[in-house]
C-alpha positions as CSV (number, residue, x, y, z in Angstrom):
1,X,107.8,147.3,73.8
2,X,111.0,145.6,73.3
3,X,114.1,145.8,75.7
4,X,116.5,145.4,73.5
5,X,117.0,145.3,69.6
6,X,120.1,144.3,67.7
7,X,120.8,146.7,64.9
8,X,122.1,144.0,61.6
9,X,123.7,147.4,59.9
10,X,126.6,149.9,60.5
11,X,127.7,153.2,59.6
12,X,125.2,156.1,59.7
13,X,121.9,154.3,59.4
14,X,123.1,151.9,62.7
15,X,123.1,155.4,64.9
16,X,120.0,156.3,63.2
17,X,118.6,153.7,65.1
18,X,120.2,153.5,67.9
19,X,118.7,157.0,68.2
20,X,115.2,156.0,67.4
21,X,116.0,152.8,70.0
22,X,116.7,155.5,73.0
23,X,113.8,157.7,71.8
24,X,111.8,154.4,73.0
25,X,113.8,153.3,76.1
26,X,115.3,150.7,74.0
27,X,119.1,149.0,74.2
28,X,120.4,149.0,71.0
29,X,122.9,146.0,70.3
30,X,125.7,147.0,67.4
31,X,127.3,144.1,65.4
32,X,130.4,145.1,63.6
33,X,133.3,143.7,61.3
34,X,136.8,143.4,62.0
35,X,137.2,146.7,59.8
36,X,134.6,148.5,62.1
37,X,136.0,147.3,65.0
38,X,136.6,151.2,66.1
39,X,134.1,152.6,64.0
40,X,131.4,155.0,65.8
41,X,128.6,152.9,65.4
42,X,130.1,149.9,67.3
43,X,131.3,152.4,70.6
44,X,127.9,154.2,70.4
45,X,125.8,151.3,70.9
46,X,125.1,149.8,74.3
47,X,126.5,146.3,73.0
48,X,128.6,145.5,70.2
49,X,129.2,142.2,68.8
50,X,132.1,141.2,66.2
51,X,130.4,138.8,63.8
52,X,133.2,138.1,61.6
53,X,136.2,139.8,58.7
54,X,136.4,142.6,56.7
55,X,134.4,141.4,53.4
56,X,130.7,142.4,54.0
57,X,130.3,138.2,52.8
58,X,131.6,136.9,55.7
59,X,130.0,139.7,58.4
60,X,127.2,141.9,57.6
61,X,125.9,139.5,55.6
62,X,126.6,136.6,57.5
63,X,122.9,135.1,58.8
64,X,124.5,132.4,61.4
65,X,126.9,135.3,62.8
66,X,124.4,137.6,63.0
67,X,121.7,135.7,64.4
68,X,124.6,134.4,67.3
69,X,125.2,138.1,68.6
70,X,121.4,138.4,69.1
71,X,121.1,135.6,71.0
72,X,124.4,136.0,72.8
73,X,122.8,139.8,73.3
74,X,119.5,138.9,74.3
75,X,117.6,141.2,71.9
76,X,113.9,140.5,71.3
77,X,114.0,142.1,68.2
78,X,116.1,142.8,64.6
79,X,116.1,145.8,63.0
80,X,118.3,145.6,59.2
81,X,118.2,149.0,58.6
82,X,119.3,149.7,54.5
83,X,121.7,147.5,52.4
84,X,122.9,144.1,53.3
85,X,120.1,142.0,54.9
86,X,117.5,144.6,54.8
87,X,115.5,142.7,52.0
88,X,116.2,139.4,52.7
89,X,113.6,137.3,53.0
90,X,115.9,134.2,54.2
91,X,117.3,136.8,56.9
92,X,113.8,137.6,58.0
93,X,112.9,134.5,58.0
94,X,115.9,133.1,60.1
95,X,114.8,135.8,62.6
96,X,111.5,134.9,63.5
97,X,112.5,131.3,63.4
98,X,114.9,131.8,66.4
99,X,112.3,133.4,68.2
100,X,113.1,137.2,67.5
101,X,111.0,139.8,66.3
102,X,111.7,140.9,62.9
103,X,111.3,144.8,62.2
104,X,110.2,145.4,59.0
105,X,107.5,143.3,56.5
106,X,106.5,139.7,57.0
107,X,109.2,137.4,54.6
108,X,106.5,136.2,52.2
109,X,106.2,140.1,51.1
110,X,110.0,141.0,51.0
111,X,110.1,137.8,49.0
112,X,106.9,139.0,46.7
113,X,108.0,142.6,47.3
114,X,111.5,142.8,47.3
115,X,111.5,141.2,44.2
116,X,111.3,143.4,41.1
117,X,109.6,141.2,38.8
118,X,107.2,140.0,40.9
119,X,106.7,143.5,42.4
120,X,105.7,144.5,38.8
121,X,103.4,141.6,38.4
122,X,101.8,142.9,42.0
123,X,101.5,146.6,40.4
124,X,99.7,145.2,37.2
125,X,97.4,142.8,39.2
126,X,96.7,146.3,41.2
127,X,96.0,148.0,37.6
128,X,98.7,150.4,38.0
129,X,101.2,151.2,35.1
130,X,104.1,149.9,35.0
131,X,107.1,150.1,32.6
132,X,107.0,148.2,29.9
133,X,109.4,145.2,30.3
134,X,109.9,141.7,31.1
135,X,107.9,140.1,34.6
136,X,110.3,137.3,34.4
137,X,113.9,137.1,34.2
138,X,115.6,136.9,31.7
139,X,119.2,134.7,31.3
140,X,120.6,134.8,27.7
141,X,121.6,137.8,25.1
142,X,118.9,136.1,22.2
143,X,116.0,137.3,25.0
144,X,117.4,140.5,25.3
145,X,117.4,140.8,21.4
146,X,114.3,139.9,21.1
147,X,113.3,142.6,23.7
148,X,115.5,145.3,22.1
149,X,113.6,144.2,18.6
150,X,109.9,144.3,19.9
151,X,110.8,147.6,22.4
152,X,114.4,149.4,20.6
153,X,116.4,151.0,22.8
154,X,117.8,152.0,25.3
155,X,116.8,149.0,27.5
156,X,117.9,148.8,31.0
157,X,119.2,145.6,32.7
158,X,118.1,145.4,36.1
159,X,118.5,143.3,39.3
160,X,115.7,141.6,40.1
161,X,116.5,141.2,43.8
162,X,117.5,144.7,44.7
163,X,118.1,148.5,44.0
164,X,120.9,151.0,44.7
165,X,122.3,150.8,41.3
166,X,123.8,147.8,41.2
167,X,123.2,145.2,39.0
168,X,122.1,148.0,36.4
169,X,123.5,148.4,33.1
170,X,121.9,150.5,30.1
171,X,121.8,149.1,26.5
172,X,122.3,151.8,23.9
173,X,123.3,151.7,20.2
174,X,126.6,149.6,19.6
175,X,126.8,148.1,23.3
176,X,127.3,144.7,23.7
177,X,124.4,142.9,24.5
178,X,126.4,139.6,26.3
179,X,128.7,142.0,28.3
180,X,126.2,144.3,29.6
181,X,123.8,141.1,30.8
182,X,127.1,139.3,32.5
183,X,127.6,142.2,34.1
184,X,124.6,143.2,35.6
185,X,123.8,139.8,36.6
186,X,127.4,139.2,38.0
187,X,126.6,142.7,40.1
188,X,123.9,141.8,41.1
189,X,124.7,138.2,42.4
190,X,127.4,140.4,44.3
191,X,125.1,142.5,45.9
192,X,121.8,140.5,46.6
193,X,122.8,137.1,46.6
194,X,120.8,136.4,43.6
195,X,121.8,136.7,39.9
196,X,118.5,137.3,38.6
197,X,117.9,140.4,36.0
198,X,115.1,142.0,34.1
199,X,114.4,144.2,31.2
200,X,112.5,147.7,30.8
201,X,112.6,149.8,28.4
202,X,114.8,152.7,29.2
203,X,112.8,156.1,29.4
204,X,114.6,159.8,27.7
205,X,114.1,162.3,30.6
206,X,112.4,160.8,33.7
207,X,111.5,161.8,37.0
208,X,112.5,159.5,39.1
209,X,110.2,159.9,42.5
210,X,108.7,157.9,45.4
211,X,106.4,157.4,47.9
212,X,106.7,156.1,51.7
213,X,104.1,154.5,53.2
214,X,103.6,152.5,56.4
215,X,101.5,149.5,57.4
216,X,100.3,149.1,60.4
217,X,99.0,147.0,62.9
218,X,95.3,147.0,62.4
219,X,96.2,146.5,58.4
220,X,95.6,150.3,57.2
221,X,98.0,151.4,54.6
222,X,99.3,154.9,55.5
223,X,101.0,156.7,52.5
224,X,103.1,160.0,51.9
225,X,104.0,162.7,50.2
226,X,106.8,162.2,47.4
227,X,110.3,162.2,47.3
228,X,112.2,163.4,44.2
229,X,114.9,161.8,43.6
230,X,116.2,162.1,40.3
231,X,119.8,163.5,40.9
232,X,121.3,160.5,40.3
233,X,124.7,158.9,38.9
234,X,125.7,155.5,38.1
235,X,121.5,155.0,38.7
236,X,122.3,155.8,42.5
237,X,121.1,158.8,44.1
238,X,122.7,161.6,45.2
239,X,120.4,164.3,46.2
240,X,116.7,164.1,47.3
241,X,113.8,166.4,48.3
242,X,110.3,166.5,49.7
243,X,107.7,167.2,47.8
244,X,108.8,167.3,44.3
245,X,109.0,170.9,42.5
246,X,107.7,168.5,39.2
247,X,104.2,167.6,40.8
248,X,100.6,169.0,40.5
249,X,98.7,168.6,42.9
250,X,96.3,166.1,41.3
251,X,99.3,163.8,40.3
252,X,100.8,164.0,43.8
253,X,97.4,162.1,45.1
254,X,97.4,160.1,42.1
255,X,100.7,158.9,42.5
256,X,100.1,158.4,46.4
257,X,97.3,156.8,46.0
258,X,98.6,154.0,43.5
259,X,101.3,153.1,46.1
260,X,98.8,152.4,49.0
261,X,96.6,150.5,46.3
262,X,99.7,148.1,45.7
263,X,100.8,148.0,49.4
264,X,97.2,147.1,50.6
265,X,97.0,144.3,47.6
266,X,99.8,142.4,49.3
267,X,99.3,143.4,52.7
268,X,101.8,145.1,53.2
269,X,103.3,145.7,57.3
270,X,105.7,148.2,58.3
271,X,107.5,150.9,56.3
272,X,108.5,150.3,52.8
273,X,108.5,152.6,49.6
274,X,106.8,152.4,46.2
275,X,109.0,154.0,43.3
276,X,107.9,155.4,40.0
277,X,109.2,157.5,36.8
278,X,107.4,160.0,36.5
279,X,107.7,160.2,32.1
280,X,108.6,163.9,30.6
281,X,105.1,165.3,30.4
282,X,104.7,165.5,34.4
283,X,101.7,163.4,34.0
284,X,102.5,160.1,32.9
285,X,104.0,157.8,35.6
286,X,105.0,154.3,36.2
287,X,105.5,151.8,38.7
288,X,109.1,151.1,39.3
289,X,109.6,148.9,42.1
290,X,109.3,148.5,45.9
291,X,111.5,148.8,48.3
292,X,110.9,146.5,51.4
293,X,112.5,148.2,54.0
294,X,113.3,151.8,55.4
295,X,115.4,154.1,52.5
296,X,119.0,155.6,52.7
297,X,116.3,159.0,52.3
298,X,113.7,158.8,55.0
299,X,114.9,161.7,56.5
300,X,113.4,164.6,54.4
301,X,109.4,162.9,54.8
302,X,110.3,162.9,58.6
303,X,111.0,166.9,58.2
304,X,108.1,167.5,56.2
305,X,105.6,165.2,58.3
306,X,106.6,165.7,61.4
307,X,106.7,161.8,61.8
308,X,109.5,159.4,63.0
309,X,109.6,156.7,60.8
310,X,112.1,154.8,62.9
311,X,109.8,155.2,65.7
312,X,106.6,154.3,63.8
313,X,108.8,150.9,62.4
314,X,109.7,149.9,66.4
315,X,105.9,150.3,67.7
316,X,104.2,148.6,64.3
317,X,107.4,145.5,65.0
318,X,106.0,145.9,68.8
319,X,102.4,145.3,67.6
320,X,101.1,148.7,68.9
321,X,98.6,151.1,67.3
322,X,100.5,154.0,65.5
323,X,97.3,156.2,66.3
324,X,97.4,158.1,63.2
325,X,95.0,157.6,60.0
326,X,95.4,159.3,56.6
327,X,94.2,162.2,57.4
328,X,96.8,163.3,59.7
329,X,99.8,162.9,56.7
330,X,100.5,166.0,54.9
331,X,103.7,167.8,53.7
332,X,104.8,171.3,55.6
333,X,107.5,173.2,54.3
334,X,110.2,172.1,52.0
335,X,113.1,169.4,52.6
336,X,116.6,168.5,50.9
337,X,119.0,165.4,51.3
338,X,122.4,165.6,50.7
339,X,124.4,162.3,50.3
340,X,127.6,162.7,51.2
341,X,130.1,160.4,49.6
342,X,133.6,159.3,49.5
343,X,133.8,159.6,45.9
344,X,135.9,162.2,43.4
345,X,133.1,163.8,41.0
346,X,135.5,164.6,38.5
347,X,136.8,161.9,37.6
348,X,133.5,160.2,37.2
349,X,132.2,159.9,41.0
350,X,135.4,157.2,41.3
351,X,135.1,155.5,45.2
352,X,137.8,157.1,47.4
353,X,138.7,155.0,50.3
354,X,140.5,156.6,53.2
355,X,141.1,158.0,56.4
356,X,139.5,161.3,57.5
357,X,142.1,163.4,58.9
358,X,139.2,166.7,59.2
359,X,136.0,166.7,60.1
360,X,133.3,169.5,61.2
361,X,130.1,168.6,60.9
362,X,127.6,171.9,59.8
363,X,124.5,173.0,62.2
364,X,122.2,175.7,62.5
365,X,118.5,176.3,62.5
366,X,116.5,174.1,59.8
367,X,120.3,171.8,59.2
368,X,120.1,168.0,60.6
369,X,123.2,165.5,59.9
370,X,122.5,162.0,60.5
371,X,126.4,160.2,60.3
372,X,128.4,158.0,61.0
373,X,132.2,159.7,60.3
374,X,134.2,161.3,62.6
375,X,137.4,162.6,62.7
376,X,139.8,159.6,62.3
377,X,137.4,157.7,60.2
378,X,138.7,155.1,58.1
379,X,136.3,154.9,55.0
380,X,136.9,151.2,53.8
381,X,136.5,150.4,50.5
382,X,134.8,147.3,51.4
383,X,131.3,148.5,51.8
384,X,129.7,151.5,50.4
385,X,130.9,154.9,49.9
386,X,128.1,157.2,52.4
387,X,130.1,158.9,54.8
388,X,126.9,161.1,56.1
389,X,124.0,162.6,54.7
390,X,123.1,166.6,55.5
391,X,119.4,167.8,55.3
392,X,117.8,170.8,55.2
393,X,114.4,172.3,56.3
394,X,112.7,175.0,55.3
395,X,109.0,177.2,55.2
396,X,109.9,177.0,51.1
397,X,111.7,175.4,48.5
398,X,114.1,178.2,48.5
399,X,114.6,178.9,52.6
400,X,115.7,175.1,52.2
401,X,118.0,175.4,49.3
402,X,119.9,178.3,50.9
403,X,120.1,176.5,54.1
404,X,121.7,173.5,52.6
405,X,123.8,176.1,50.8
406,X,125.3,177.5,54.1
407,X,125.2,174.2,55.6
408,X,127.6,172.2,53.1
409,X,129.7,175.7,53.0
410,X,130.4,174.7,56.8
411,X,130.7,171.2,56.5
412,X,134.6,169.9,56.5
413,X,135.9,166.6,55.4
414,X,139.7,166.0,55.1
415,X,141.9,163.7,53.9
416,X,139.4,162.1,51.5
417,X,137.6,163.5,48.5
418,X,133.9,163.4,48.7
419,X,131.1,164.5,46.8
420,X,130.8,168.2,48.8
421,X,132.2,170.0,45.7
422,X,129.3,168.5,43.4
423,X,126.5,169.3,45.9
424,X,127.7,172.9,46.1
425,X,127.7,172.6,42.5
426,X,124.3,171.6,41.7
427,X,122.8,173.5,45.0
428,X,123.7,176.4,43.0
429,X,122.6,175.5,39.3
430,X,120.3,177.6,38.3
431,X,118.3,174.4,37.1
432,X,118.1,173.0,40.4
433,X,116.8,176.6,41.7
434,X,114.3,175.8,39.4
435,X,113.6,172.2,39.6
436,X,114.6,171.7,36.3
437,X,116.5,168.3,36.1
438,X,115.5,164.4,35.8
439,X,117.7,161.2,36.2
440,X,120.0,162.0,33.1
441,X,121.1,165.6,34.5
442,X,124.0,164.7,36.3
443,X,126.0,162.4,34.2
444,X,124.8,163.9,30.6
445,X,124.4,167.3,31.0
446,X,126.7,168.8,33.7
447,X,130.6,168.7,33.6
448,X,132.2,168.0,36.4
449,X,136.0,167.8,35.2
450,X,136.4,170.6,37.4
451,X,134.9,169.5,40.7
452,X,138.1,167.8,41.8
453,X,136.7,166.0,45.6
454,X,140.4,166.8,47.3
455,X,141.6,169.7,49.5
456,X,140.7,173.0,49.3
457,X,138.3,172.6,46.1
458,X,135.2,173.9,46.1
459,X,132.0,174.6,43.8
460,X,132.9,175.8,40.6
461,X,130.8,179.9,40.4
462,X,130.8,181.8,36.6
463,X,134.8,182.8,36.7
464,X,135.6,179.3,37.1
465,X,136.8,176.9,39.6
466,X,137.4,178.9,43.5
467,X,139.8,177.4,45.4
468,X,140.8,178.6,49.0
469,X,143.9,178.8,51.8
470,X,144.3,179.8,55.0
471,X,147.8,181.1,55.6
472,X,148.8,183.6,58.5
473,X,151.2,186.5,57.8
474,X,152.5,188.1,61.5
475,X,150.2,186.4,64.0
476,X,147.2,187.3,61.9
477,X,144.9,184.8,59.9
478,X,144.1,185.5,56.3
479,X,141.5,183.1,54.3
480,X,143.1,183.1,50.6
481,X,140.8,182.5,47.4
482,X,141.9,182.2,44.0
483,X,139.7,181.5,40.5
484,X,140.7,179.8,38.2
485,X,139.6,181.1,34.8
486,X,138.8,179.0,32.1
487,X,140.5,180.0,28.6
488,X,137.5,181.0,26.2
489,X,139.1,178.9,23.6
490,X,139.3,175.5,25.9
491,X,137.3,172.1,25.3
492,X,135.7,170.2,28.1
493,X,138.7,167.5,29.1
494,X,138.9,164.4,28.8
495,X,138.6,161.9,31.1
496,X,141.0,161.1,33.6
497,X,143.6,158.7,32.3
498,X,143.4,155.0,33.5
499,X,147.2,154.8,34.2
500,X,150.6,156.1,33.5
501,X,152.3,156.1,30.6
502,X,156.1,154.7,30.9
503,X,159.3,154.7,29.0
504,X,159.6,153.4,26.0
505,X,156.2,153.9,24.4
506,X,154.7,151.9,27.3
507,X,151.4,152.5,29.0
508,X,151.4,151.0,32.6
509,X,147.7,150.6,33.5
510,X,147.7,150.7,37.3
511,X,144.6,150.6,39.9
512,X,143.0,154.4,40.6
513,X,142.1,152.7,44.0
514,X,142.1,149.8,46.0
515,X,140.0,147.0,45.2
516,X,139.2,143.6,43.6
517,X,139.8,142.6,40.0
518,X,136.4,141.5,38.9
519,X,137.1,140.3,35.1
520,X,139.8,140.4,32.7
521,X,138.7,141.9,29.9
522,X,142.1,141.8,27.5
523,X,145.2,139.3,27.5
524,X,148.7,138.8,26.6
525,X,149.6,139.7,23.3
526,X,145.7,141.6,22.3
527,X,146.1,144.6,20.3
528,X,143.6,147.0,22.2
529,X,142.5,150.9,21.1
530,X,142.5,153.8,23.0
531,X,139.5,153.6,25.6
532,X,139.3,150.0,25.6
533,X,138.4,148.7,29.1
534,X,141.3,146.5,30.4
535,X,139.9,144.7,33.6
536,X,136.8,145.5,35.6
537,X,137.4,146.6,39.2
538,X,135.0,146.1,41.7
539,X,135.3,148.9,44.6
540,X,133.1,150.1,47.7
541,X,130.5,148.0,45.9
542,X,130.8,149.6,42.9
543,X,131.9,148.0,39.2
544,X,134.4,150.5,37.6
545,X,136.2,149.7,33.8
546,X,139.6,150.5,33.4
547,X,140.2,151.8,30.3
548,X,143.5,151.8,28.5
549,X,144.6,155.3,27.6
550,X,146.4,154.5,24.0
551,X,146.4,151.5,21.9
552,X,149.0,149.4,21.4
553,X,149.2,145.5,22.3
554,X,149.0,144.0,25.3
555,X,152.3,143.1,26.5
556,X,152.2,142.1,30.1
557,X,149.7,141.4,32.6
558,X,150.4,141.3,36.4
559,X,147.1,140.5,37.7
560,X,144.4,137.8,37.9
561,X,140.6,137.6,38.3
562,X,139.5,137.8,42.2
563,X,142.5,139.9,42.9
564,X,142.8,142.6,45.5
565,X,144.4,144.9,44.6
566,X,146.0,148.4,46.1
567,X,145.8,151.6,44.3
568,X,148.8,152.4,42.0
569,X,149.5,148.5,41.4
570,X,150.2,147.6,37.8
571,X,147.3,146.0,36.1
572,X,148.7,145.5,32.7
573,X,151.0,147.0,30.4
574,X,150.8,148.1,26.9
575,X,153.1,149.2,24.3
């Protein structure tokens, strides 16, 4: 077993494992930015190495730096965690050529693998379904016509290289096909290093749902039961659980089984995860992609299993025998993630760099929080937007769901909003009590104008939106609710405006947050309607539009392409 393993990651999933390195009698070796240079991760570790600035470009996902504080370390091994360099087949590569061990799957898989397209070429070869689509990639708006005219729509435009949501975009009646492919492929080039996108044909009402499964060293393919995750916005998850309140019992093995078909096919070493949508009628499912590495949501199979994946990952990377064959895999009791993030649900799940100026992590029997926040936590908007992620355990569904009910109802976060108020929310939907919900729930069926992410809001009940004080009156503490009840004769609002509007008939446009300027999308003198986007913002790894809140022409504009920018900054003005 090794000595010592450099951790290429921060955040929550680096003390994850460093954990599961200490479990072992392992050093683990931190890297950090110059942003992280306080961050918990970095003091946690053993060792901690600065491999470069703030942009994740020149750190995280700098190979040369990162490859320098292993050596300077002396790790025998890499681990890459999620994100960044976790499905990089360059990375990988680099590792095992300066003599390291590489924890995950060999580079020619990540490469086969961590491709989408050619991970969909691997599913058919297996004979498992897959969604219909493209198994090349596609570069102009004529090949995505020509799709849209064999398929219709919706058709979704996705990264080839990578998942997470980026690099996603959804065609639907009236969208421009031009824009959508620039920016998915721009996205993804952002995110993965490689512009490349594909089509499939966008499904009404999925499931979207996974399955882990392990390689080890003898070459047997180990898989488990599901995870549902099909709470989901901006095609990123938010909530997951273990098994899936959608599956029989009969699709469950199906399902399982097609994963370790297509793992064994390539050969597959180490932990990865096979995705599928799961179609409307519970029965039908697809092969989405693979994901060659360990998931933000590994968590909830170790609750139901009993297995630590981290663990198995180190000894299969070590070359030792997990001792465990199919037969020992089954699901006990029930499991839900929580993904905490610094995000404002209601106005649209917008990424809310900050500082932390509160924080109480929840506990209790059946509650684990893996994290990496604290209080005085600065939340940068230069990576993504996970502050921590809470799960739950219970004998059923239900013990689990109240447990993660009490838990978020102790959890505090300060000076940031996060995504608490929406996971209350849906915690308590009588459609999630049911399972009732699929991967177009959350952003087309549920309004969350009144989930505000800032102080003192909380899950909106049936009289309306709670909110909640603590004042103290003669020495003696009082905790203070109020509801907010909504007028019978209101509409649902509408969405928060872009900017300000000034004197003089003027809009300013300014920036909801701090960030980049990605694209202009208007210029000097353009006459512009209401809900026109202006300029496309990139923060915390996320693409946002800003839309102009009246029309008008386009009088001034103070920004340019590749810009940072701080929140409240004038973008452009209108009038």
């Amino acid at each position: 077993m090794f000595r010592k393993v450099l951790i290429a990651n921060r955040g929550e999933i680096a003390i994850r494992l460093m954990r599961g390195c200490r479990d072992l009698g392992i050093s683990p070796v931190a890297v950090y930015s110059d942003l992280d240079r306080d961050a918990l991760h970095a003091r946690l570790a053993d060792e901690a190495y600065n491999v470069g600035p703030g942009p994740a470009a020149k750190s995280y996902l700098d190979i040369g730096a990162v490859l320098e504080a292993a050596k300077r370390s002396g790790a025998q091994a890499v681990h890459p965690g999620y994100g960044f360099l976790a499905e990089s087949a360059a990375f990988s590569s680099a590792v095992i050529e300066a003599g390291l061990v590489w924890v995950g799957p060999s580079p020619d898989i990540i490469a086969t693998m961590g491709d989408k397209t050619e991970a969909r070429r691997a599913a058919a070869d297996a004979g498992i379904a897959i969604v219909p689509g493209t198994v090349d990639p596609v570069a102009s708006a004529p090949e995505v016509e020509n799709f849209v005219a064999e398929h219709g729509l919706p058709v979704a435009i996705k990264a080839s290289a990578g998942g997470g949501g980026k690099g996603f975009r959804v065609i639907a009646e009236g969208d421009d096909i031009a824009s959508a492919l620039e920016g998915a492929a721009r996205e993804a080039k952002a995110s993965f290093s490689s512009a490349d996108v594909y089509l499939e044909r966008y499904l009404a009402k999925p499931r979207h749902v996974e399955v882990q499964v392990l390689g080890d060293a003898s070459g047997a393919i180990l898989s488990f039961p599901e995870r549902d995750c099909s709470l989901q916005r901006r095609h990123q998850k938010l909530l997951e659980e273990s098994p899936s309140p959608a599956l029989s019992s009969g699709v469950r093995e199906a399902i399982m089984e097609a994963a370790a078909k297509v793992s064994k096919l390539v050969g597959y070493r180490n932990a990865g995860t096979c995705e599928f949508l799961l179609d409307a009628d519970g029965e039908t499912f697809y092969f989405l992609e693979m994901n060659t590495r360990l998931q933000v949501e590994h968590p909830v199979t170790e609750l139901v299993t009993g297995i630590d994946l981290v663990r198995a990952q180190l000894l299969i990377a070590a070359g030792e025998s997990l001792e465990l064959d199919q037969g020992d895999i089954s699901a006990t009791g029930h499991a839900i993630e929580c993904r905490i993030n610094a995000e404002d649900p209601a106005a649209g799940f917008m990424p809310a760099p900050g500082k932390i100026t509160r924080y109480r992590e929840p506990a209790g029997p059946g509650v684990r929080v893996d994290s990496g926040a604290e209080e005085g936590t600065v939340v940068p908007q230069a990576y993504d937007p996970l502050v921590s992620k809470v799960i739950s355990y219970g004998a059923t569904r239900e013990e689990a769901r109240t447990r993660m009910l009490r838990a978020l109802g102790e959890y505090q976060i300060g000076g940031i909003p996060t995504t608490l108020p929406w996971h209350k929310a849906i915690l308590d939907d009588p459609r999630f009590a049911a399972g009732d919900y699929h991967t177009g729930t959350v952003e087309n069926e549920m309004d969350l104008s009144g989930l505000g992410g800032g102080k003192g809001a909380v899950s909106p009940g049936p009289d309306g939106i709670e909110r909640s004080w603590v004042l103290e009156l003669d020495g003696k503490r009082f905790g203070v609710r109020a509801h907010e009840r909504p007028s019978p004769w209101s509409v649902k609002p509408r969405p928060p405006k872009a900017g300000s509007v000034g004197g003089g008939g003027a809009e300013v446009i300014t920036a909801p947050m701090q960030g980049t300027i990605v694209k202009l999308l208007v210029e000097t003198g353009q006459d512009i309607d209401a809900g026109d986007a202006v300029c496309v913002l990139e923060a915390m790894k996320m693409e946002n539009s800003i839309l102009a809140n009246s029309g008008g022409t386009v009088e001034e504009i103070q920004v340019a392409a590749g810009e940072p920018v701080e929140a409240g900054a004038t973008i452009a003005v209108i009038r």
